[in-house]
C-alpha positions in Angstrom: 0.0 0.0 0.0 1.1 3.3 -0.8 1.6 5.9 1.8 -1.2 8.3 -0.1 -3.7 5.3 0.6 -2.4 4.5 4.0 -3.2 8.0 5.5 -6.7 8.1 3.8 -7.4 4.8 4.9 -6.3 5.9 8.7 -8.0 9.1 8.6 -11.2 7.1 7.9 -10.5 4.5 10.9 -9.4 7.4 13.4 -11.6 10.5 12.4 -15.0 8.9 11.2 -15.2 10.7 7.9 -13.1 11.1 4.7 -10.0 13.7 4.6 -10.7 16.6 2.4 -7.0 16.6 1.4 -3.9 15.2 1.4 -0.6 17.0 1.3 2.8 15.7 1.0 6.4 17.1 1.1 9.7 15.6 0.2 12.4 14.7 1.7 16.2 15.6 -0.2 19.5 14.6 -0.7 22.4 16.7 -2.0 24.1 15.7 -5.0 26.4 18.0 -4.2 27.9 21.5 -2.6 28.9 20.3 1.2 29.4 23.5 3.9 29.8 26.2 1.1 25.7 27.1 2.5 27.0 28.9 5.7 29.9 30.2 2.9 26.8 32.1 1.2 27.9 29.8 -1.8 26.2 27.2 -3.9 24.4 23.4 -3.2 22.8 21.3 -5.6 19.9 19.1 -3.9 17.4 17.1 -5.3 14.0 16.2 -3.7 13.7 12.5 -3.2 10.7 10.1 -4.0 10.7 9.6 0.0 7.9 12.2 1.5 6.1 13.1 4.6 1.9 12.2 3.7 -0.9 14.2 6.0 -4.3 13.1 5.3 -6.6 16.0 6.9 -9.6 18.0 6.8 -10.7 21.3 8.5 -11.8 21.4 12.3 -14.3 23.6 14.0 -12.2 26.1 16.3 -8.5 26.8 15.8 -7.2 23.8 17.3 -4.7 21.2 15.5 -5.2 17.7 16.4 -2.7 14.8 14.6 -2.1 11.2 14.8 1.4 10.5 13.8 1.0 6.4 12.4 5.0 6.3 13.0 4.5 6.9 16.5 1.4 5.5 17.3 0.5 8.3 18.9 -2.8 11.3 18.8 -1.4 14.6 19.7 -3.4 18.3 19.7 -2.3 21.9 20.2 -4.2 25.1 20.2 -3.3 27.5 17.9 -3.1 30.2 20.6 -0.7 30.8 23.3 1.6 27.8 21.9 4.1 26.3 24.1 7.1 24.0 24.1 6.9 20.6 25.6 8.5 17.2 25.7 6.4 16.3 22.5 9.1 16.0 19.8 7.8 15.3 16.6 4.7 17.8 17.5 7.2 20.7 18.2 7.7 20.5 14.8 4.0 21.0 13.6 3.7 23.8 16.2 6.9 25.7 15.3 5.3 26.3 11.8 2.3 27.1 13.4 3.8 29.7 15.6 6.3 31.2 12.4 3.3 31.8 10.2 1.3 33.6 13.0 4.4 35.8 13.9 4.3 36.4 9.6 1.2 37.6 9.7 -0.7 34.7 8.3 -4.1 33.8 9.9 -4.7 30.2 10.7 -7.6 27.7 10.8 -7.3 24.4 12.4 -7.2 21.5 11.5 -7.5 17.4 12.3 -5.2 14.9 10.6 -3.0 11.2 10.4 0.9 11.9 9.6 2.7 9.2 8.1 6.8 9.4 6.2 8.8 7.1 4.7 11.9 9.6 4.6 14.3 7.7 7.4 14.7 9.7 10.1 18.3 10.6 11.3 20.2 9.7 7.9 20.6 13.2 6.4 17.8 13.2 4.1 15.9 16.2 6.0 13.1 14.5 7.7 12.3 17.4 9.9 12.1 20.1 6.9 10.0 17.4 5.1 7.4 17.8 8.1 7.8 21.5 8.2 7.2 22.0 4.7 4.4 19.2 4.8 2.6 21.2 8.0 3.1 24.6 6.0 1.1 23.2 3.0 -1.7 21.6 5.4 -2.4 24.8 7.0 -2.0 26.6 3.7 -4.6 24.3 2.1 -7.2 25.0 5.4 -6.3 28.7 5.7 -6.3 30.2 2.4 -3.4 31.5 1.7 -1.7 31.6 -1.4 1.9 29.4 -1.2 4.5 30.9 -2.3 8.0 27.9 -1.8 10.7 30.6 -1.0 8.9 32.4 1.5 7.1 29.2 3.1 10.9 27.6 2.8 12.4 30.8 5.0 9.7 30.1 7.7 9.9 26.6 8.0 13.9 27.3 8.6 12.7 30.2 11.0 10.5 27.5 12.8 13.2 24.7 13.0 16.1 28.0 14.5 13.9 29.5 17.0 11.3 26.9 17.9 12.7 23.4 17.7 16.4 25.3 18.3 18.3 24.1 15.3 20.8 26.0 14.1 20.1 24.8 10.2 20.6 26.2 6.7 18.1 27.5 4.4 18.7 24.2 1.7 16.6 21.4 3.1 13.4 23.8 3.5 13.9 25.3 0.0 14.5 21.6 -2.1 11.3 20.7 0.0 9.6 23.5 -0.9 10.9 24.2 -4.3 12.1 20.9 -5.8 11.3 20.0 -9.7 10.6 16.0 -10.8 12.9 15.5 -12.9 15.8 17.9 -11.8 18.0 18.8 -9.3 18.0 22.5 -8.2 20.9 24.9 -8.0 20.2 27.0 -5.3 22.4 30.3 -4.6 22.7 29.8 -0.8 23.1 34.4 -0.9 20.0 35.3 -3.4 18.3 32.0 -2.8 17.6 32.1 -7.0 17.1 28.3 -8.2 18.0 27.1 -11.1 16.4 23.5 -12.2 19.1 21.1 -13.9 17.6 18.3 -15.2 18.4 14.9 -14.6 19.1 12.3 -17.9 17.4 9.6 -18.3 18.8 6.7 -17.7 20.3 7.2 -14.2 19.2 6.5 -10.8 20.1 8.5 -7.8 20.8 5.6 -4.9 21.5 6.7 -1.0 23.9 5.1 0.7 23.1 5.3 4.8 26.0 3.8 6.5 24.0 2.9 9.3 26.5 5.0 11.4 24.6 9.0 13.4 27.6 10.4 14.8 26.9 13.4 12.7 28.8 16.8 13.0 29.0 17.8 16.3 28.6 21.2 17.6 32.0 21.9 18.0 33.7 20.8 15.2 30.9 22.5 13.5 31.7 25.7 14.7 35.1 25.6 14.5 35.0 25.1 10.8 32.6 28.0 10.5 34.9 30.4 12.4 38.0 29.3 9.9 36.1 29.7 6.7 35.5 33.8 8.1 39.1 33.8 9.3 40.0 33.2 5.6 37.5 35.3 3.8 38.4 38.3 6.3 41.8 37.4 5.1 40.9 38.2 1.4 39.1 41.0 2.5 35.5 39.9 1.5 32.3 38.9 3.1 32.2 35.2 2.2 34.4 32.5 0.3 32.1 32.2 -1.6 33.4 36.0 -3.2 37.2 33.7 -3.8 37.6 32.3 -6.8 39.6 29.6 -7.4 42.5 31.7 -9.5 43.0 34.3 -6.5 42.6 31.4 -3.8 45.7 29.6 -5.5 47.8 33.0 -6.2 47.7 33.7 -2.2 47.2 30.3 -0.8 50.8 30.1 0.4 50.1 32.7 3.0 47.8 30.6 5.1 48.2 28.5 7.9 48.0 24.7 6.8 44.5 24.0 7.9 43.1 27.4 7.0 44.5 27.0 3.8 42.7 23.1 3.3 39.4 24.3 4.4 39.0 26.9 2.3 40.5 25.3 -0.7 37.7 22.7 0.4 34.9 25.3 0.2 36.1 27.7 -2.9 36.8 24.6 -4.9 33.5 23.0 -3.9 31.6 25.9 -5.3 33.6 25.4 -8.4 32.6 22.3 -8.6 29.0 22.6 -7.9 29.3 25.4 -10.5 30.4 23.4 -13.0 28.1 20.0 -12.1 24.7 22.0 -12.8 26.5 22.8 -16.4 27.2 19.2 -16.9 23.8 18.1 -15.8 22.5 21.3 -18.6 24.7 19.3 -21.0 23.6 15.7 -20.1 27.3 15.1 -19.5 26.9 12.5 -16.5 29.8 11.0 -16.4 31.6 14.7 -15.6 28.9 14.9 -13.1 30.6 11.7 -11.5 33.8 12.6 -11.6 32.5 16.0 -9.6 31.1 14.0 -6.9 34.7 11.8 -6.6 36.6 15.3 -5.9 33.8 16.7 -4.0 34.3 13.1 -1.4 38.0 13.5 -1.9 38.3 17.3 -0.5 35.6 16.5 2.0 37.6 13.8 3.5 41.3 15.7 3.4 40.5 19.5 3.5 37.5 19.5 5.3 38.1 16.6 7.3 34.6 15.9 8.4 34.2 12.2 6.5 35.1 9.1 8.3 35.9 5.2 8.3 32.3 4.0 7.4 31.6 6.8 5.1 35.2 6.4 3.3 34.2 2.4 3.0 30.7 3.3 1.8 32.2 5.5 -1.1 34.7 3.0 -2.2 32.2 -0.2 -1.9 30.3 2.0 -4.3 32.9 2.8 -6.9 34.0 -0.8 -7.2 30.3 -2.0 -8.1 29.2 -1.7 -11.4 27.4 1.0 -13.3 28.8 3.3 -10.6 29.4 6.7 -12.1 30.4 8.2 -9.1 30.0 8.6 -5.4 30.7 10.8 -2.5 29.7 11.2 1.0 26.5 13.9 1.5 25.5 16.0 4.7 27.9 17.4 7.2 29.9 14.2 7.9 31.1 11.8 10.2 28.1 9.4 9.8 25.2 8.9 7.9 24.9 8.6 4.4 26.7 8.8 0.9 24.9 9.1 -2.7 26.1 7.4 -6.0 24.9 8.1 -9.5 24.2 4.7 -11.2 23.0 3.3 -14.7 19.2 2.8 -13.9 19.3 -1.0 -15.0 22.1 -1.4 -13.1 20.9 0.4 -10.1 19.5 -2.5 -8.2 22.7 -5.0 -8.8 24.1 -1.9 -7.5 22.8 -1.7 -4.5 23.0 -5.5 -3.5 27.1 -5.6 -4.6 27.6 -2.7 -2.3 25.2 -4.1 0.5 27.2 -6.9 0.4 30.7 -5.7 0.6 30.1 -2.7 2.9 28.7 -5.3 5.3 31.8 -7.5 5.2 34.3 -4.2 5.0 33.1 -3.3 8.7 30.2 -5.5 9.9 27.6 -3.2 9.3 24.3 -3.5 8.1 23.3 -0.3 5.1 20.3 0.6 4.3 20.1 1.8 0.6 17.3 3.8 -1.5 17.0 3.7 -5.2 15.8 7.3 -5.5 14.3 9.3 -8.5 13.5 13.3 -8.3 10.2 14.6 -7.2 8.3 17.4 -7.0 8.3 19.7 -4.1 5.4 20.5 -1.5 2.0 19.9 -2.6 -1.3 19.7 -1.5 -5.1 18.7 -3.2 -8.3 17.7 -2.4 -8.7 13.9 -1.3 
């Protein structure tokens, strides 16, 4: 059963009536541009085939009531004087609520049955799959026209200042925004996207290492404040403004790891750059070779890859119809993405199931993934 079905069928069974619409917002994974977004530089996601489903109709007063199907659990909030509490996955549903009231927008509530298939924890932006997915329900009870850009700056706005995660603006936007069919290249400054489309022919297949040690806090940070070192170095607001001609010319004049994590970020603009011009071209197997030096200067400028990750990357360039692979998110666990022949793609995946498992005894999970649309909603 699809997941479309599923939350009809639940509303019916937990509601006592039929939904009058169903909404749904993807989750994303980024081919590639790694921490050049807090560089005011350039990404290249794609939204995934993986979504968040709420089946809902309106409710009488301005109260929100949800049952989440992965929980198992019924959950309501009012709409006025909202409140943190121990709730987690609600938080998230209230945060949007209380970021389009502080916009201006005026809400009507609402009853519904939640259900996602985008793995929570593996990078794939679960959480801005639910914002964007709560946006479009209370956009599609309220009235209010949608606009992607704007609803994509709230739903980061809820997940900063409500939930308290200190995230960019990509995952929101690719939810928001995303094409079938394409990856968008999204200027991480202007926030202009630019749809590259994706040949046929080739699947997009996530590679979760099984491994959620993620990017902590402090390594985070301490990347951040290098890459502003650097670009108050050059004299400009960003790296993003350092091109790869004046980085090279002045590069001797850095300390060592200044000088390799900036050479990570200008050159991973470069590359994302020149990736949405091979995409424009149908040229996948420059695409590929992109995504091999994007893994390389992650994992030896950046330094934010690690053993699973590195073991992930190479199980997936020895397997055939591999075109190239790379690890995706901030790093040191979760998952990798490879661009694969489509008739290969599910060979693929069991060769590098196989010899990830035996390289260091864990179990992957792995998604054969094709680009979706972004946020929508319609009647039931």
């Amino acid at each position: 059963m699809n997941l479309e079905q599923k939350v009809r069928d639940a509303f019916k069974s937990r509601f006592a009536g039929q939904p009058a619409m169903i909404v749904r917002a993807p989750g994303r994974v980024n081919l590639i541009g790694e921490h050049t977004d807090y560089n005011d530089g350039f990404v290249m996601p794609m939204a995934i085939d993986r979504s968040v489903w709420i089946a809902l109709r309106p409710a009488q007063g301005r109260r929100v009531t949800v049952h989440s199907l992965d929980f198992d659990k019924r959950d309501s909030f009012a709409l006025e004087g909202l409140q943190k509490n121990q709730s987690k996955w609600l938080e998230y549903l209230k945060g949007v609520a209380w970021v389009l009231q502080e916009a201006g927008y005026t809400l009507a509530g609402w009853e519904g049955v939640l259900t996602s298939d985008v793995p929570i924890g593996a990078g794939l932006s679960s959480s801005a799959a639910l914002e964007l997915a709560t946006a479009r329900a209370f956009q599609a009870v309220s009235g209010f026209d949608w606009e992607p850009k704007k609803m994509a700056l709230l739903g980061q706005r809820a997940e900063n200042k409500w939930v308290g995660v200190n995230c960019g603006i990509m995952d929101q936007l690719i939810s928001a925004a995303g094409k079938a069919g394409h990856a968008l290249l999204i200027d991480c400054r202007s926030l202009d996207c630019q749809p590259a489309p994706l040949p046929a022919g080739v699947a997009v297949v996530i590679l979760d290492t099984a491994t959620r040690r993620g990017l902590d806090s402090s390594a985070y940070n301490e990347r951040r404040l290098q890459c502003e070192t650097v670009a108050k170095f050059f004299g400009v607001k960003a790296l993003r403004d350092v091109d790869v001609a004046t980085f090279e010319a002045r590069q001797g004049e850095l300390e060592d790891v200044f000088r390799r994590r900036a050479r990570h970020v200008i050159t991973e603009d470069d590359r994302t750059l020149k990736a949405a011009e091979a995409l424009r071209r149908g040229d996948i197997g420059a695409l590929g070779r992109l995504l091999d030096a994007s893994h390389a200067s992650l994992r030896d400028d950046y330094e934010v890859s690690c053993q699973e990750l590195n073991a992930m990357v190479d199980c997936a360039r020895d397997a055939a119809g591999c075109l190239g692979a790379r690890m995706t998110g901030a790093g040191f666990g979760g998952c990798a993405v490879a661009l694969v022949e489509e008739a290969r793609a599910e060979v693929f995946a069991q060769s590098v199931t196989a010899n990830y498992e035996k390289a260091v005894n864990l179990k992957p999970h792995i998604y054969v993934c094709q680009a979706a649309e972004g946020a929508e909603a319609r009647p039931a």
